[in-house]
N, CA, C and O atoms as a printed pandas DataFrame, in Angstrom:
     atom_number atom_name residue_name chain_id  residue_number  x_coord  y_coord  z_coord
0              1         N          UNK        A               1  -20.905  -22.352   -2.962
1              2        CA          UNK        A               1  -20.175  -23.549   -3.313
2              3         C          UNK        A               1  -18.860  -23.139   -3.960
3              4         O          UNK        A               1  -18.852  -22.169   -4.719
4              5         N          UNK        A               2  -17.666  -23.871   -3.684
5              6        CA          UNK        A               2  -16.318  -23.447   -4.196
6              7         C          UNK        A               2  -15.697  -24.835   -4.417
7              8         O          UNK        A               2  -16.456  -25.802   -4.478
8              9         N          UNK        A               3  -14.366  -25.002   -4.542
9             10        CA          UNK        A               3  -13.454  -25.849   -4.275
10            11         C          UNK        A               3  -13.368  -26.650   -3.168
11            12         O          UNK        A               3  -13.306  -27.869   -3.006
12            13         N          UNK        A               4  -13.382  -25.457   -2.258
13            14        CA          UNK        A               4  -13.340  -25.927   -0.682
14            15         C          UNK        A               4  -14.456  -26.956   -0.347
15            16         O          UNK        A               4  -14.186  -28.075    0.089
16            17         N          UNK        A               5  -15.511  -26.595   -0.534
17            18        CA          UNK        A               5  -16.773  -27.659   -0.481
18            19         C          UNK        A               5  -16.851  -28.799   -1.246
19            20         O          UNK        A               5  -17.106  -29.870   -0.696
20            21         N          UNK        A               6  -16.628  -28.715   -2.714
21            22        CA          UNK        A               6  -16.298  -30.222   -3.129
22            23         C          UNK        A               6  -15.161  -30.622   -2.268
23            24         O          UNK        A               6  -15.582  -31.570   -1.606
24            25         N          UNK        A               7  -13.855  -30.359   -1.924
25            26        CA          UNK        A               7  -12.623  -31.452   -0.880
26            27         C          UNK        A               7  -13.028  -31.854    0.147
27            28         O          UNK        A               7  -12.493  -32.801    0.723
28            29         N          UNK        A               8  -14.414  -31.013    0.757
29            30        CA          UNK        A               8  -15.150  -31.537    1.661
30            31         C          UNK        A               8  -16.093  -32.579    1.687
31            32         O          UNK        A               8  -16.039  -33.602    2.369
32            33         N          UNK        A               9  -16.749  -32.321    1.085
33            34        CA          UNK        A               9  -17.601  -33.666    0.204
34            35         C          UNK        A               9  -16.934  -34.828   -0.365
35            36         O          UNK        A               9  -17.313  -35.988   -0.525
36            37         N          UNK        A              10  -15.830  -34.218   -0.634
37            38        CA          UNK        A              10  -15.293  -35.924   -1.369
38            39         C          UNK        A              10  -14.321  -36.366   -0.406
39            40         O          UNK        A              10  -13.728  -37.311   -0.927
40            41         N          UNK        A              11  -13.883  -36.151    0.706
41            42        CA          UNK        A              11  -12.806  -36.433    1.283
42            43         C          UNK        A              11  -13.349  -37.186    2.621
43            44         O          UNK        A              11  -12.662  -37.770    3.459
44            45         N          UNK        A              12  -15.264  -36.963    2.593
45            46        CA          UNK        A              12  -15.893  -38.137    3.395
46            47         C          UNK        A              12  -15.908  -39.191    2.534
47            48         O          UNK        A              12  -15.832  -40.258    3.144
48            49         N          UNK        A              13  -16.001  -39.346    0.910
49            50        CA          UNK        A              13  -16.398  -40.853    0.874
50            51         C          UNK        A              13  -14.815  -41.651    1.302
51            52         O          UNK        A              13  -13.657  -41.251    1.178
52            53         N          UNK        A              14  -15.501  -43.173    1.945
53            54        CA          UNK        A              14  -14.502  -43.943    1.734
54            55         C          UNK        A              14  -13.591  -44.387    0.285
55            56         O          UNK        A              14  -14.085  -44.829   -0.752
56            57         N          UNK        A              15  -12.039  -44.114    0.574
57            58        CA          UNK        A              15  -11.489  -44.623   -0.134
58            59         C          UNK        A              15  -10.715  -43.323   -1.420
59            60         O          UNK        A              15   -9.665  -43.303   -2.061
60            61         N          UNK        A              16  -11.840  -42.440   -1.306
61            62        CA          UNK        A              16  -11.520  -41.083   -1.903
62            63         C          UNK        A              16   -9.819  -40.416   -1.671
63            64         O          UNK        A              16   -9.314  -40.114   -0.590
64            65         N          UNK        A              17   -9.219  -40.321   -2.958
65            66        CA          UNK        A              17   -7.831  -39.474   -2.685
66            67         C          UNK        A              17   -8.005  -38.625   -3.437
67            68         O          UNK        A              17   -8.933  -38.533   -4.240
68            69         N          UNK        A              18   -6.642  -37.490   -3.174
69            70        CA          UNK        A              18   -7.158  -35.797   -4.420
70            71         C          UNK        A              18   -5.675  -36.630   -4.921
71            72         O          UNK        A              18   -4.910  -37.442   -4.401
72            73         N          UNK        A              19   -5.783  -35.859   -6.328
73            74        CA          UNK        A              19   -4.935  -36.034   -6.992
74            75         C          UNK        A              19   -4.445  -34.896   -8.029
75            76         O          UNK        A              19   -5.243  -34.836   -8.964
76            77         N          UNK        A              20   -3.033  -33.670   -8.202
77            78        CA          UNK        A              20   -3.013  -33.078   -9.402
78            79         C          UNK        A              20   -2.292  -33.914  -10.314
79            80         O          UNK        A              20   -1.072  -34.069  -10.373
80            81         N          UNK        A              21   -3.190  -34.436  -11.020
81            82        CA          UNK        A              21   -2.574  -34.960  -12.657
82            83         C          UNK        A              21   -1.817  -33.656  -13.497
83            84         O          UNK        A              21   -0.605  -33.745  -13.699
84            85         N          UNK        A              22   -2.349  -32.802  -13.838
85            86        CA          UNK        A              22   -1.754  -31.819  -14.232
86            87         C          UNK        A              22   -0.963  -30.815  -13.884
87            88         O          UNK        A              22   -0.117  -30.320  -14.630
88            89         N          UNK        A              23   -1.191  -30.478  -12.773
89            90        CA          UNK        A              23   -0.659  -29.416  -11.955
90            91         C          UNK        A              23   -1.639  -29.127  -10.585
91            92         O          UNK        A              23   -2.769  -29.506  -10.275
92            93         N          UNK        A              24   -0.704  -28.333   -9.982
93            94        CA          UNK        A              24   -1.703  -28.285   -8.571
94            95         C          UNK        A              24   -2.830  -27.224   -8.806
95            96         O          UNK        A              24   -3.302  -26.749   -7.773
96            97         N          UNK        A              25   -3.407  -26.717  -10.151
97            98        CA          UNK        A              25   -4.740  -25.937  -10.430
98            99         C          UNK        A              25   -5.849  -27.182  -10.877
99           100         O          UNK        A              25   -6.962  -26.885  -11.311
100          101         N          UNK        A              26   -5.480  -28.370  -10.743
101          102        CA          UNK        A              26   -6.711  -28.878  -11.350
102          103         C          UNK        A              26   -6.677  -30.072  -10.101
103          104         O          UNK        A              26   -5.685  -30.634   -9.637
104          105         N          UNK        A              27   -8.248  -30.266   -9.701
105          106        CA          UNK        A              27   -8.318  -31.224   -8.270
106          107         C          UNK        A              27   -8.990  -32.113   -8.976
107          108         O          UNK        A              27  -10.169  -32.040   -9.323
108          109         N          UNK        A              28   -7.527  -33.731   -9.377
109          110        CA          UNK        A              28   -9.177  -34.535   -9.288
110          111         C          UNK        A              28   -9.205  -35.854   -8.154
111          112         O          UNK        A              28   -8.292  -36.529   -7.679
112          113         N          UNK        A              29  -10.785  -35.881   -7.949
113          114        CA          UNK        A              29  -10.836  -36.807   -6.815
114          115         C          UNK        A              29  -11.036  -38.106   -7.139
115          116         O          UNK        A              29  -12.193  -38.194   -7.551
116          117         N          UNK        A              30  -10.625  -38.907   -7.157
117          118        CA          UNK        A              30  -10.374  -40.235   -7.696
118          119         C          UNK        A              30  -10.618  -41.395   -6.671
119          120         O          UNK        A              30  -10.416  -41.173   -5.478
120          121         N          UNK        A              31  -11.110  -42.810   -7.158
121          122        CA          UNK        A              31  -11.456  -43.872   -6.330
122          123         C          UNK        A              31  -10.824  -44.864   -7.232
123          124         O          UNK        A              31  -11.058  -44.939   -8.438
124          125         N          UNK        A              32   -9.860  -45.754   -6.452
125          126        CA          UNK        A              32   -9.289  -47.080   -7.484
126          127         C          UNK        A              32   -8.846  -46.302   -8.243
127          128         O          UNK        A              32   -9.244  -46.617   -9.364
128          129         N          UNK        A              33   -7.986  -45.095   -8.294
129          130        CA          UNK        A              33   -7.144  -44.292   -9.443
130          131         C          UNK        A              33   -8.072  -43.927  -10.341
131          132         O          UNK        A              33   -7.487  -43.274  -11.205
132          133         N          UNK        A              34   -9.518  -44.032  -10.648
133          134        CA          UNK        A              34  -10.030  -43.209  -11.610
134          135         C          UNK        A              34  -11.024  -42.127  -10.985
135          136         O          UNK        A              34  -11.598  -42.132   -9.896
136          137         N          UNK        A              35  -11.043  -41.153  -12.077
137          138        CA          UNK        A              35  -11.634  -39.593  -11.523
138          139         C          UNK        A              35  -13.369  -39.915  -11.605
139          140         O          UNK        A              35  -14.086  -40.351  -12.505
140          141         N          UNK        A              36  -13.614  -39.499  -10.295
141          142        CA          UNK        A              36  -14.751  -39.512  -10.115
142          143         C          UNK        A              36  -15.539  -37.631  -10.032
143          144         O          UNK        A              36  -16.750  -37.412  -10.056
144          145         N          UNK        A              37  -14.573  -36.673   -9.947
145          146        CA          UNK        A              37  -15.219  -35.290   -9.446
146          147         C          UNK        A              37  -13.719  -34.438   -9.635
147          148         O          UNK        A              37  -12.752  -34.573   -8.885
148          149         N          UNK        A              38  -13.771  -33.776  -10.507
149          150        CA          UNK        A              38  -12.711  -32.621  -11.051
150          151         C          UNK        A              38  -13.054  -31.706  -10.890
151          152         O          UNK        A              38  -14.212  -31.354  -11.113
152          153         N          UNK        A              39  -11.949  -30.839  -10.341
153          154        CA          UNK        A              39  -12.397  -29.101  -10.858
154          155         C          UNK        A              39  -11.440  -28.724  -11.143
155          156         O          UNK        A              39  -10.341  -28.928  -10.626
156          157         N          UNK        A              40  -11.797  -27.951  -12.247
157          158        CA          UNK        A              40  -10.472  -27.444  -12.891
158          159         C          UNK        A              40   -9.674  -26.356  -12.686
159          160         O          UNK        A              40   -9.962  -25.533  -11.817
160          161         N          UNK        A              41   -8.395  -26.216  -13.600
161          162        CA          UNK        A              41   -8.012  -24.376  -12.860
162          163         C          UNK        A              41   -8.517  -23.324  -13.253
163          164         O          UNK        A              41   -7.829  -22.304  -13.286
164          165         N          UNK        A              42   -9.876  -23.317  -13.657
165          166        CA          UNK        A              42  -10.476  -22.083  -14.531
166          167         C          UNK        A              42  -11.579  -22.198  -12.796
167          168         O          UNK        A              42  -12.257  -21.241  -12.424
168          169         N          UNK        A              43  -11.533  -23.016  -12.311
169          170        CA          UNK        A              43  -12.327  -22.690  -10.923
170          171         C          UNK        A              43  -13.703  -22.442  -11.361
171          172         O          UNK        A              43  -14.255  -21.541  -10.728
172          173         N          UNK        A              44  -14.353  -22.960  -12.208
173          174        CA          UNK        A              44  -15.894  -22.852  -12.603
174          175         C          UNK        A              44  -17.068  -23.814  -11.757
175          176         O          UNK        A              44  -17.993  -23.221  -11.202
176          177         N          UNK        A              45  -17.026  -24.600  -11.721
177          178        CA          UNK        A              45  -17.248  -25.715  -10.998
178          179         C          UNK        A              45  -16.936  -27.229  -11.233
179          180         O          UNK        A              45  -16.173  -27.685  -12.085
180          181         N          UNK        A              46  -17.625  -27.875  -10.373
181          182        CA          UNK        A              46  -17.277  -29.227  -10.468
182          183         C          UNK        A              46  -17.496  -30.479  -11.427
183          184         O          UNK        A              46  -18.641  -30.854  -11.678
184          185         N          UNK        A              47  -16.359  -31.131  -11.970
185          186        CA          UNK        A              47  -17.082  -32.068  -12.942
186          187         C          UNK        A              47  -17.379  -33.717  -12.343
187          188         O          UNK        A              47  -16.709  -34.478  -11.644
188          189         N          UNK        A              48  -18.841  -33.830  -13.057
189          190        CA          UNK        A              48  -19.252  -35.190  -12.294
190          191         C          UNK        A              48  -19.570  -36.100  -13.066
191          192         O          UNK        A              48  -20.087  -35.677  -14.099
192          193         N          UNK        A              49  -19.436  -37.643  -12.969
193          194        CA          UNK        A              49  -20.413  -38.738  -13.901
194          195         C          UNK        A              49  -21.991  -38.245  -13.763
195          196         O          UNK        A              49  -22.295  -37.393  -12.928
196          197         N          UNK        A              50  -22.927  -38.819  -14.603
197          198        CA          UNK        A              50  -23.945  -38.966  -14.129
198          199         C          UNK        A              50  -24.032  -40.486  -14.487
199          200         O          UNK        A              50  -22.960  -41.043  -14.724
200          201         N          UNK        A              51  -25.370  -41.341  -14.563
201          202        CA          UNK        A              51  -25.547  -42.554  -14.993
202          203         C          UNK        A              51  -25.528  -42.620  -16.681
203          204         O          UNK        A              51  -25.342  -43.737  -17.166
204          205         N          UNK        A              52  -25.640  -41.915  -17.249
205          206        CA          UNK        A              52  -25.937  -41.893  -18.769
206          207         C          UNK        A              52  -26.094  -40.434  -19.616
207          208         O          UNK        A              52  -26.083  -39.326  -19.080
208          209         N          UNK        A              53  -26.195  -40.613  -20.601
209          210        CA          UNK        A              53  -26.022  -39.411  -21.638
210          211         C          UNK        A              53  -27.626  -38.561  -21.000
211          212         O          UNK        A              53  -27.751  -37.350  -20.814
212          213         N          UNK        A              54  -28.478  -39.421  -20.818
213          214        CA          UNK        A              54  -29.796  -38.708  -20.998
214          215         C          UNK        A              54  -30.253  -38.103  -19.741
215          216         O          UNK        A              54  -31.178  -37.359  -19.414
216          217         N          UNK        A              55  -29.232  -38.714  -19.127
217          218        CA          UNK        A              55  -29.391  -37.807  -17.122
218          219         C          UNK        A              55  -28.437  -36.249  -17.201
219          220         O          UNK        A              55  -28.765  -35.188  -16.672
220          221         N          UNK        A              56  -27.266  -36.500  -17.977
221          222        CA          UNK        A              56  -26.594  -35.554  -18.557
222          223         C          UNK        A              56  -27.532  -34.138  -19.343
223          224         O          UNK        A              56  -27.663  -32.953  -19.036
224          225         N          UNK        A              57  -28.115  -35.098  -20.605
225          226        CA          UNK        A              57  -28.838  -33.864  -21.200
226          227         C          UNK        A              57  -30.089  -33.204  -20.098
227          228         O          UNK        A              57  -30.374  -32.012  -19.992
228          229         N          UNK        A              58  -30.495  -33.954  -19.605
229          230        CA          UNK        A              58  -31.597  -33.682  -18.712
230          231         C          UNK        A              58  -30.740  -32.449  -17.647
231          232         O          UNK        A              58  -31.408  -31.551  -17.136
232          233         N          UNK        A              59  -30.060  -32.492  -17.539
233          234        CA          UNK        A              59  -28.843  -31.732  -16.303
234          235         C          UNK        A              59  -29.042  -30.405  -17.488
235          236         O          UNK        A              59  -29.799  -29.434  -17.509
236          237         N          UNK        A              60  -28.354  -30.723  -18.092
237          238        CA          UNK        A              60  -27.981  -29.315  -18.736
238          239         C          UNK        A              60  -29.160  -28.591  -19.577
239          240         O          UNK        A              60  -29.178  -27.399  -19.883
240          241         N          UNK        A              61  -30.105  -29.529  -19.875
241          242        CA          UNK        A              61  -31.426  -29.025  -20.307
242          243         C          UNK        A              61  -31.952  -27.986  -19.350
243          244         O          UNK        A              61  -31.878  -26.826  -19.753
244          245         N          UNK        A              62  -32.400  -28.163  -18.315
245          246        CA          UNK        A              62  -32.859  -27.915  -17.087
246          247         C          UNK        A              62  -32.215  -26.563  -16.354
247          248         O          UNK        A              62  -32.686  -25.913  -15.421
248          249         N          UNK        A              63  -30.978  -26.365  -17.095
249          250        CA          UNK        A              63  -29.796  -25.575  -16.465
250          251         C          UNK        A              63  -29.448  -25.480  -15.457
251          252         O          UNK        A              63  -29.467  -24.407  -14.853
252          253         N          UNK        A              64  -28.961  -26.731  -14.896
253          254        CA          UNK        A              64  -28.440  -26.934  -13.295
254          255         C          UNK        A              64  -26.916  -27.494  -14.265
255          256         O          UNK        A              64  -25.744  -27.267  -13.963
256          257         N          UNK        A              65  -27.146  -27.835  -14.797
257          258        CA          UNK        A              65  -25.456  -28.138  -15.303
258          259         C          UNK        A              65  -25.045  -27.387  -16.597
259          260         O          UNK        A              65  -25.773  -26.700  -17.313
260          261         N          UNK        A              66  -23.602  -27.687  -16.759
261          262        CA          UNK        A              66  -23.325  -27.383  -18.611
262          263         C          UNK        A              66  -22.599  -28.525  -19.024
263          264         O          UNK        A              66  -22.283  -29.328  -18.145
264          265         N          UNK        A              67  -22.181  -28.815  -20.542
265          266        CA          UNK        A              67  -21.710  -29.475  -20.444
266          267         C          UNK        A              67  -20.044  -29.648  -20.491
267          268         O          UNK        A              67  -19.352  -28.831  -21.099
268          269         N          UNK        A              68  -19.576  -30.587  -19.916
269          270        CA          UNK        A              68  -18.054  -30.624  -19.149
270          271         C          UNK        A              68  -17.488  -30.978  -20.414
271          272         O          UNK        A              68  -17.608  -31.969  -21.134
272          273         N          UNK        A              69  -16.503  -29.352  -20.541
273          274        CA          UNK        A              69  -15.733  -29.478  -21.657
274          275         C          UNK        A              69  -14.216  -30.912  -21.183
275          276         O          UNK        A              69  -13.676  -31.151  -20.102
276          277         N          UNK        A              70  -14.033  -31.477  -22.440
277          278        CA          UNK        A              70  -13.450  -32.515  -22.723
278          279         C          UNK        A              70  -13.674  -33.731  -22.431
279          280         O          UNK        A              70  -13.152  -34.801  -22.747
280          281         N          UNK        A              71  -14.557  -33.407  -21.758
281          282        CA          UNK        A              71  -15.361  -35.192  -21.224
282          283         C          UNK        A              71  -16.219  -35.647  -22.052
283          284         O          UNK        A              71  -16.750  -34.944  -22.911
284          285         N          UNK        A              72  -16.479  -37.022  -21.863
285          286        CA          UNK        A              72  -17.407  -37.891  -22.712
286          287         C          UNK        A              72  -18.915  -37.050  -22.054
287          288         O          UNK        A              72  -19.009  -36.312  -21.072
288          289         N          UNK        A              73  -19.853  -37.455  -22.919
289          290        CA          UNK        A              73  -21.103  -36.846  -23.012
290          291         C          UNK        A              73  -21.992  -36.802  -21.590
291          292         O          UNK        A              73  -22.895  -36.058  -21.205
292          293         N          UNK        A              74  -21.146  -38.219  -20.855
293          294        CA          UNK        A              74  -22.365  -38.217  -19.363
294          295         C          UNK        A              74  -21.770  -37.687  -18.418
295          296         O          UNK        A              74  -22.030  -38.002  -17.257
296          297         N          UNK        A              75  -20.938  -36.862  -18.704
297          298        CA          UNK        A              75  -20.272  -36.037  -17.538
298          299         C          UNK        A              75  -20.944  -34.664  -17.979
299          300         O          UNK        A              75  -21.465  -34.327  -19.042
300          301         N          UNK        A              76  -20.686  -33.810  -16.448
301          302        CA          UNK        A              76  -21.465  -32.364  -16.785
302          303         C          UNK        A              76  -20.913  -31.527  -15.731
303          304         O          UNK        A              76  -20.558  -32.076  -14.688
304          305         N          UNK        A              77  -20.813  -30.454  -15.848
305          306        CA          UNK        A              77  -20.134  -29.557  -14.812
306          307         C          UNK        A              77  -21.180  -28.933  -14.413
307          308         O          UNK        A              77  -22.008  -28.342  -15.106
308          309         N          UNK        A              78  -21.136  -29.110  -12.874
309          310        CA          UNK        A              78  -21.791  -28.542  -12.143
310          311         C          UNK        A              78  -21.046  -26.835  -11.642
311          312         O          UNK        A              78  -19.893  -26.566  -11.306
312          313         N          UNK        A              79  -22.356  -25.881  -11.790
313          314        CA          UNK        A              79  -21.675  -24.426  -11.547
314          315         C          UNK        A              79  -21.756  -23.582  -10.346
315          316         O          UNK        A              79  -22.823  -23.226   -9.844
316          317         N          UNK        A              80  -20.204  -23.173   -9.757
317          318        CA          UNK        A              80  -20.075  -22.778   -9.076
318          319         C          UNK        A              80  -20.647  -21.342   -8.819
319          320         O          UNK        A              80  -20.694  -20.846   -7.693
320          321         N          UNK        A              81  -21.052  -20.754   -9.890
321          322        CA          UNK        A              81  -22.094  -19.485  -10.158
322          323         C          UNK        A              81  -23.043  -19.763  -11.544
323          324         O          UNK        A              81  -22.672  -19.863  -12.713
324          325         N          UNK        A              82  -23.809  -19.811  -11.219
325          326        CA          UNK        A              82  -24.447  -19.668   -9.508
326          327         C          UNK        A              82  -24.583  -20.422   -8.900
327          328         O          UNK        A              82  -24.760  -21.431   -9.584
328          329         N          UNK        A              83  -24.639  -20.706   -7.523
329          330        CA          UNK        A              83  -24.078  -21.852   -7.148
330          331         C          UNK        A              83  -25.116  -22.767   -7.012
331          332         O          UNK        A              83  -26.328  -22.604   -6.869
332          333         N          UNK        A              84  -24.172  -24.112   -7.110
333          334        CA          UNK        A              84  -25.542  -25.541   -6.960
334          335         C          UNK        A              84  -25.605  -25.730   -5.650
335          336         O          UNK        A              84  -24.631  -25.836   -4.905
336          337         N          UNK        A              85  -26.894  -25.780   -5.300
337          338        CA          UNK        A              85  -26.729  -26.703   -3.612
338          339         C          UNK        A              85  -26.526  -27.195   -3.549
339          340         O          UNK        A              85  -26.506  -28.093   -4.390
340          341         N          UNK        A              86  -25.942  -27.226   -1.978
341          342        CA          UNK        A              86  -24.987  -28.053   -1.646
342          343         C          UNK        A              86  -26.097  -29.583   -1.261
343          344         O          UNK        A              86  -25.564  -30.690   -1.323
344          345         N          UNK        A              87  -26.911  -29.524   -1.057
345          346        CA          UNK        A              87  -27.517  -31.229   -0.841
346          347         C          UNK        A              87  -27.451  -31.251   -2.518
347          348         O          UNK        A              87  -26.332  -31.735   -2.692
348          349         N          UNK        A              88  -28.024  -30.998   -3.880
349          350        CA          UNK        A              88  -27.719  -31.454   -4.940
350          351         C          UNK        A              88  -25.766  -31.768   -5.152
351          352         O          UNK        A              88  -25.290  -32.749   -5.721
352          353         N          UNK        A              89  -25.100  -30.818   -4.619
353          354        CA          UNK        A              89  -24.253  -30.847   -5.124
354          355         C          UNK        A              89  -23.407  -32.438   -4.691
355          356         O          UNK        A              89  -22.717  -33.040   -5.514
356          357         N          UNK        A              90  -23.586  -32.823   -3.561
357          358        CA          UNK        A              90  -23.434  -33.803   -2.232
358          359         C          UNK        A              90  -23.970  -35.276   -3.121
359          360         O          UNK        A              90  -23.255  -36.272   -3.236
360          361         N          UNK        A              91  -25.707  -35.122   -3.836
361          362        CA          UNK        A              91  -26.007  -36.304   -4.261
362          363         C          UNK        A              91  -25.623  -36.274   -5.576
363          364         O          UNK        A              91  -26.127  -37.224   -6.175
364          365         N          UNK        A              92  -24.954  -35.595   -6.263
365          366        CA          UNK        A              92  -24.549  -35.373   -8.366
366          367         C          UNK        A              92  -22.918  -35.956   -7.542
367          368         O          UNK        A              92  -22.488  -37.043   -7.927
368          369         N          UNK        A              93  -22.330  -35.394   -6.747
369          370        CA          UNK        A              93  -20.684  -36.506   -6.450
370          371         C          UNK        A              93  -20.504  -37.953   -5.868
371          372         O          UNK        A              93  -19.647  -38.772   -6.201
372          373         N          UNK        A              94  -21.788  -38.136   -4.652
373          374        CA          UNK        A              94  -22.148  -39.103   -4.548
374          375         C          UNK        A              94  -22.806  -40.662   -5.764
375          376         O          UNK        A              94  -23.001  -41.875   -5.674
376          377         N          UNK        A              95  -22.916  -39.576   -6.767
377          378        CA          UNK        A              95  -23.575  -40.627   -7.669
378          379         C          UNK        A              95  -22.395  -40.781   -8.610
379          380         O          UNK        A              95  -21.938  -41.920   -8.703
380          381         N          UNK        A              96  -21.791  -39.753   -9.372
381          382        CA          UNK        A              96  -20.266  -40.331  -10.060
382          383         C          UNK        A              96  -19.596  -41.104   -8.925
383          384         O          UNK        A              96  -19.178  -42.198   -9.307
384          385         N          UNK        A              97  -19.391  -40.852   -7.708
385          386        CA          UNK        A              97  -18.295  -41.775   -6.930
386          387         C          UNK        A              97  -18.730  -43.313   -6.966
387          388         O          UNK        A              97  -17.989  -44.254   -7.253
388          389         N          UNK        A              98  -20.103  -43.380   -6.609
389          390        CA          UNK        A              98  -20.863  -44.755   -6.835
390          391         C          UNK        A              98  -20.637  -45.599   -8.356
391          392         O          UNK        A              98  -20.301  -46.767   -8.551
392          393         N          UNK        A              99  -20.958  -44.530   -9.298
393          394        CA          UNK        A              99  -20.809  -45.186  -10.829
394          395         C          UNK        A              99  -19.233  -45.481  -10.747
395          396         O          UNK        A              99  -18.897  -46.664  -10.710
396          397         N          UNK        A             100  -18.216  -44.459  -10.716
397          398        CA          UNK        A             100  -16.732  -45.116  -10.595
398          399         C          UNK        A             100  -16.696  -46.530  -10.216
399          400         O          UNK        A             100  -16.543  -47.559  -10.873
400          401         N          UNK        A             101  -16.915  -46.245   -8.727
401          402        CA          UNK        A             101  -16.378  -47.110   -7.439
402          403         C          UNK        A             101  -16.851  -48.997   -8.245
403          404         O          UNK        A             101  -16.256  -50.066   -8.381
404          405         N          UNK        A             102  -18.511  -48.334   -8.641
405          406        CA          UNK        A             102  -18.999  -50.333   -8.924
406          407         C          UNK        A             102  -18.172  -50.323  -10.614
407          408         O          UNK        A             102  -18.010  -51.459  -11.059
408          409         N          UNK        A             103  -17.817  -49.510  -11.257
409          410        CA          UNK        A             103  -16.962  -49.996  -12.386
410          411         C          UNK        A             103  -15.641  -50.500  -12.593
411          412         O          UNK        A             103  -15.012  -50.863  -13.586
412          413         N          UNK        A             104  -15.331  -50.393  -11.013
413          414        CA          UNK        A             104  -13.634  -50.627  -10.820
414          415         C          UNK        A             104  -13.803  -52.693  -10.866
415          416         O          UNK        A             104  -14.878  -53.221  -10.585
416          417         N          UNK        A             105  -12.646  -53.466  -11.228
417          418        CA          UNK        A             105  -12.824  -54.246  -10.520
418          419         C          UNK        A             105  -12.915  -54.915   -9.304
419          420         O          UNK        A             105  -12.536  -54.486   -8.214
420          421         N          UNK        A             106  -13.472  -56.058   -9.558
421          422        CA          UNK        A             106  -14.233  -56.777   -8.089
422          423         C          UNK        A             106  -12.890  -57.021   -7.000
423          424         O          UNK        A             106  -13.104  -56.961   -5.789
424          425         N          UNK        A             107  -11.980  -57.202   -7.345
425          426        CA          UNK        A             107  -10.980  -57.305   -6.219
426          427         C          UNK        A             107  -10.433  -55.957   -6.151
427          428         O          UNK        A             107   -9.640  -56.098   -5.220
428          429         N          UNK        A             108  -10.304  -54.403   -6.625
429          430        CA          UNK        A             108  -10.202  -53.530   -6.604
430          431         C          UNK        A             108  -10.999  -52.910   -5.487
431          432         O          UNK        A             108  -10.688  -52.333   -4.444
432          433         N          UNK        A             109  -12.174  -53.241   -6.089
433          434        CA          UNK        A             109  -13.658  -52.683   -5.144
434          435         C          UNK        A             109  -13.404  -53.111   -3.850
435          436         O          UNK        A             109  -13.231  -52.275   -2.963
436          437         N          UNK        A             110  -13.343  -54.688   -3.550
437          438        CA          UNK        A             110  -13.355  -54.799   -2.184
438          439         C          UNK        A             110  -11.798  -54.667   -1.038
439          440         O          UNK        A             110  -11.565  -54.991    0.126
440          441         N          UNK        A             111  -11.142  -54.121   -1.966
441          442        CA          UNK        A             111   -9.956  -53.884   -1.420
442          443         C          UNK        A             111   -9.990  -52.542   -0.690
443          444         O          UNK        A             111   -9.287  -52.288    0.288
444          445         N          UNK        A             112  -10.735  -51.833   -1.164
445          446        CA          UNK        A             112  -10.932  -50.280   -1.258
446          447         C          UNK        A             112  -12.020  -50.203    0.337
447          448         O          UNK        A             112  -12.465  -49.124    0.729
């Protein structure tokens, strides 16, 4: 799993754009302008929503995740070493893009 595979993964969902906010070392993939799946320029792996703090701790308990420096608590970086599979990795972006996508508003959402 790299970079290359998250732009792949996120560049099927509908509506998905990349975006460098910072510079062209940091990818984030965004729906309705907010970030749903980052990776940063330290190239570690990918950062994702989950549904809540306790799907989060459960992630990083478990050690399939760590937790995603500067983000609020229900985000978690998924690691590129060692690497996450790619079907986990596919349903942990699929599920931040979903949590984004239904938090945007309702004429946002169906515009999209």
């Amino acid at each position: 799993m790299n970079r290359a595979t998250v732009s792949r993964i996120c560049a099927d969902l509908p509506g998905a754009t990349l975006d460098h906010p910072w510079d062209e070392r940091h990818d984030a993939w965004k729906i309705g302008g907010r970030i749903f799946a980052l990776v940063g320029a330290l190239d570690q792996g990918v950062t994702v929503k989950c549904p809540d703090v306790e799907t989060a701790a459960l992630l990083i308990e478990t050690g399939r995740a760590v937790r995603a420096p500067y983000m609020h608590r229900s985000w978690v970086l998924l690691p590129f070493v060692p690497p996450t599979p790619e079907e986990e990795l596919r349903h942990r972006i699929g599920v931040s893009y979903k949590l984004i996508r239904g938090s945007l508003p309702r004429k946002l959402r169906d515009a999209l």
